[in-house]
FISE-106989 format. One record per residue (C-alpha): residue number from 1; x, y, z. Coordinates in steps of 0.2 Angstrom, whole numbers, plus 5000, padded with zeros to 4 digits. Example, Ala and Ser with C-alpha at 12.3 -4.5 7.8 and 13.67 -1.06 7.14 Angstrom:
2
+-----+------+------+------+
|  nr |   xx |   yy |   zz |
+-----+------+------+------+
|   1 | 5062 | 4978 | 5039 |
|   2 | 5068 | 4995 | 5036 |
+-----+------+------+------+
! end
This chain:
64
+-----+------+------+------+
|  nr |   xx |   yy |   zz |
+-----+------+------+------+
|   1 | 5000 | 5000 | 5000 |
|   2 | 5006 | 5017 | 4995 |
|   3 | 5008 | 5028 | 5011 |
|   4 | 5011 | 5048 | 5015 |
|   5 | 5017 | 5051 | 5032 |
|   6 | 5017 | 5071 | 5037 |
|   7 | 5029 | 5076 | 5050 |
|   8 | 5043 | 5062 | 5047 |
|   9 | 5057 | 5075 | 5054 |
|  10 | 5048 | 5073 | 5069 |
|  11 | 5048 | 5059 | 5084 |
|  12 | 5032 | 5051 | 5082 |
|  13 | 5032 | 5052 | 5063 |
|  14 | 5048 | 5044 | 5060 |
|  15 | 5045 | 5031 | 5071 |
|  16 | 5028 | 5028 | 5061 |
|  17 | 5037 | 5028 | 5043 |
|  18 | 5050 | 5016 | 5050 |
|  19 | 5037 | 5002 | 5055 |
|  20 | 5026 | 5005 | 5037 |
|  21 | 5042 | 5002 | 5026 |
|  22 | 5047 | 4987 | 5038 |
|  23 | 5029 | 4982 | 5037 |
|  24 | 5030 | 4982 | 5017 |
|  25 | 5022 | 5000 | 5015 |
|  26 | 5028 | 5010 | 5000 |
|  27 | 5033 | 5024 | 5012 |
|  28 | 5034 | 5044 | 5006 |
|  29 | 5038 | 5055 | 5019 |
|  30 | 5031 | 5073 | 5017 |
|  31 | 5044 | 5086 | 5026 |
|  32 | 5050 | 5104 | 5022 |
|  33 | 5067 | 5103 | 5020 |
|  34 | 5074 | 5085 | 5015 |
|  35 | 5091 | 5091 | 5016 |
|  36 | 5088 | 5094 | 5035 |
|  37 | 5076 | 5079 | 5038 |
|  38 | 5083 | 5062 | 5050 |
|  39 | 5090 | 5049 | 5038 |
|  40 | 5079 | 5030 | 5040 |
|  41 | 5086 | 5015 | 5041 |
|  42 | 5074 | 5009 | 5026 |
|  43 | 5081 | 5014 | 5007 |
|  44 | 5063 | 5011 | 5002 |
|  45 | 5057 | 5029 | 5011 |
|  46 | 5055 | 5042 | 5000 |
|  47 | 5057 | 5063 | 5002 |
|  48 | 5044 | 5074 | 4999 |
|  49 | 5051 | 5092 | 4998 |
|  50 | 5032 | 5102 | 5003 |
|  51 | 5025 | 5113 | 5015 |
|  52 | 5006 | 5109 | 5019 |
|  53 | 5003 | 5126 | 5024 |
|  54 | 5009 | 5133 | 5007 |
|  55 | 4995 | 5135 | 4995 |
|  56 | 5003 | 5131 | 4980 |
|  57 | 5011 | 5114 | 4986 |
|  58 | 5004 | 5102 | 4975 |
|  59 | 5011 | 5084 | 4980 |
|  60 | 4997 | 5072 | 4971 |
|  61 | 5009 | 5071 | 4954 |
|  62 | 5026 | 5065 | 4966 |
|  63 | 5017 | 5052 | 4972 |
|  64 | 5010 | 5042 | 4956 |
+-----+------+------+------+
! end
């Protein structure tokens, strides 16, 4: 199952997109600066650069 975690720079977040991908999830990971954001253990997690509170962030097309 294709997945989008919000707030995967944070505790509770990365803890979340950790067990998804271990689980077999197709993991992206929604943050705002993926220069910045934790490394995962998993290669499988994917980087989304966006800001949800940014109207013009449009992330649908990243994730087909």
């Amino acid at each position: 199952m294709k997945v989008l975690v919000t707030g995967a720079s944070g505790y509770i977040g990365r803890q979340l997109a950790e067990k998804l991908s271990a689980a077999g999830h197709d993991v992206n990971c929604m943050v705002r600066n993926a220069a910045a954001s934790p490394r995962f253990r998993h290669r499988q997690i994917s980087l989304i650069e966006a800001d949800a509170l940014q109207e013009n962030t449009s992330i649908g097309a990243r994730l087909m």
